[in-house]
N, C-alpha and C positions, 0 to 999 in steps of 0.2 A: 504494500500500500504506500502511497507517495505523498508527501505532505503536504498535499493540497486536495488530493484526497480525504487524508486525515484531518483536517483543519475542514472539511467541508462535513464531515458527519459528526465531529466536536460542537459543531455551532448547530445545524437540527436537532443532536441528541439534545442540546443544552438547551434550544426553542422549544422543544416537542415537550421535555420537565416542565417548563416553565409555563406552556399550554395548559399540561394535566392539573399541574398545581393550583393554575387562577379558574379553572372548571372543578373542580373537586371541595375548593373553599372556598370560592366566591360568596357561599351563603354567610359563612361564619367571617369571614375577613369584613363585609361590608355590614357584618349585625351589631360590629362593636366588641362580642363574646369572643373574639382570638384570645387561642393561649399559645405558649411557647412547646405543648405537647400537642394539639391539634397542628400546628406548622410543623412540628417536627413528623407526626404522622402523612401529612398528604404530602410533605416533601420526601419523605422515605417511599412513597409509595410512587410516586412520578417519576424518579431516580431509578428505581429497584425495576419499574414496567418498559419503560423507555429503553433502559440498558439491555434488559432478556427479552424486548418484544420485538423492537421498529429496528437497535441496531444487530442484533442476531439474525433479525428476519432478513434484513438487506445484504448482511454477510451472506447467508446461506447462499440465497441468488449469485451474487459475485461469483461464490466456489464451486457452485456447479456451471454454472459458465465458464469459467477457467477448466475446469475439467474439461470440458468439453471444446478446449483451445481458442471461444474466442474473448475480445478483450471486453472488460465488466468492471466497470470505473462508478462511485459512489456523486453523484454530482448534487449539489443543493441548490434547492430552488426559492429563491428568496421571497416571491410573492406568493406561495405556500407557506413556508415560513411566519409569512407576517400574517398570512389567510388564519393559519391554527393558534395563532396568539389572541387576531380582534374577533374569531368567533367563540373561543373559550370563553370570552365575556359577555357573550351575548348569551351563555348557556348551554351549546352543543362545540362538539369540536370537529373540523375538516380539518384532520392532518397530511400535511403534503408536504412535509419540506426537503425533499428530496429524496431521490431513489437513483436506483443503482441503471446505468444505460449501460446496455450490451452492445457489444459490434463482432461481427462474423459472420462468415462465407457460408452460406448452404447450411444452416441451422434449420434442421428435420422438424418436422410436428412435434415427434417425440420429444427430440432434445429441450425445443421450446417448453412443450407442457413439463417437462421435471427440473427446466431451471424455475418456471413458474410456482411448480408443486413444494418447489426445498423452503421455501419461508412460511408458507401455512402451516409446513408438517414442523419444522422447527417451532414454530409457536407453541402448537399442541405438545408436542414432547418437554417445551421450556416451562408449557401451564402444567403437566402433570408432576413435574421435578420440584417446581416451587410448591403445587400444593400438597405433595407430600413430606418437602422439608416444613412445610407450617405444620405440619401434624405432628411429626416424629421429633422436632427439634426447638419447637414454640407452643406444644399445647399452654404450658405452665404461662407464657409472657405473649398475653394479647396485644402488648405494641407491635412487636415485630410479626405475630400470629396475623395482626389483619394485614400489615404490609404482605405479606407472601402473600396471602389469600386473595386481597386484591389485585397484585401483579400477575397472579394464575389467574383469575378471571380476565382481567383484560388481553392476557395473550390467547385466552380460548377465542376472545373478542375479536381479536384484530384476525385472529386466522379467519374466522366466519367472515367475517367484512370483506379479506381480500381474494376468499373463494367464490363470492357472490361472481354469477358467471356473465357480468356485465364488463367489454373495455373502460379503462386500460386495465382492471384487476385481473389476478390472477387466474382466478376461477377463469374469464372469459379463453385463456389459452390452454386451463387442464381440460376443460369442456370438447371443446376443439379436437386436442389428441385425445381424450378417453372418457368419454362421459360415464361408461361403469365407475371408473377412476375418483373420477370430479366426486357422483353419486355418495361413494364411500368414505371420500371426507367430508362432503359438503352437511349429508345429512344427521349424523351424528353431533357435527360443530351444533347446528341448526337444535339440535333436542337441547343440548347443553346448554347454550346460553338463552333460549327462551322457556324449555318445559322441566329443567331439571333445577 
């Protein structure tokens, strides 16, 4: 990775924290009732989701593109960026402050759909990792218990979001090469974060 690379996912990891954290407290920051353990809660938790969700998710894509020899560069998008800070205050969040641009020769369906599928399926494996470290390693200490729990949920989150099988998401290219495929992520995310 090359330092303008790095310097370009330093600054959305750092926007996309700062996103969650003015959408997750906005109630309590603007009610007056802040404490020094509510900020430390929604900042641990915007930190802790950001790090295992959007930059592990973007990693993923990179390293299957690389695999697959062609070149896969993390680039930031500053009017995303500033989209997911002034609609965090308005209540909801569109995060977009960059993603990772592929380039390469004769990239197959296939390849497409599983450089696509490597950052869903990363979420979900980084949501079931956290929400079992919150069980085995946090039952006793609920600060940190809801920090995991909540970074497990939003990564089950983002994965469901970006399998929905509409461009530019993912889903819209797992769909493409395997709809069986798509089917078997898509609908289980689906139970998870709405019926379970």
């Amino acid at each position: 990775m090359n330092q303008g690379e790095l310097k370009d996912m330093v600054i959305a990891a750092a926007a996309l924290s700062l996103a969650f954290f003015v959408l997750m407290s906005k109630n309590v920051l603007f009610s007056g009732k802040i404490s020094i353990d509510s900020i430390l809660l929604y900042a641990g938790i915007a930190v802790v989701s950001v790090a295992t969700g959007f930059i592990l998710h973007e990693l993923a894509h990179r390293a299957i593109a690389k695999k697959f020899g062609c070149h896969a560069e993390f680039r930031l998008w500053n009017f995303g960026l500033l989209l997911a800070i002034f609609t965090a205050f308005l209540g909801f969040l569109f995060a977009a402050p960059g993603a990772v641009y592929i380039y390469g020769e004769n990239i197959s369906r296939k390849q497409n759909g599983l450089i696509s599928i490597a950052g869903p399926i990363t979420n979900i494996v980084v949501g079931i990792i956290l929400f079992a470290i919150s069980i085995v390693f946090f039952a006793n200490n609920q600060f940190f218990e809801l920090i995991f729990r909540a970074a497990a949920s939003l990564n089950f989150g983002l994965a469901f979001f970006n399998m929905i099988p509409f461009p530019p998401l993912d889903g819209s290219k797992v769909i493409t090469w395997n709809p069986l495929i798509w089917g078997l992520v898509f609908f289980p995310l689906f139970a998870a974060n709405f019926l379970i």
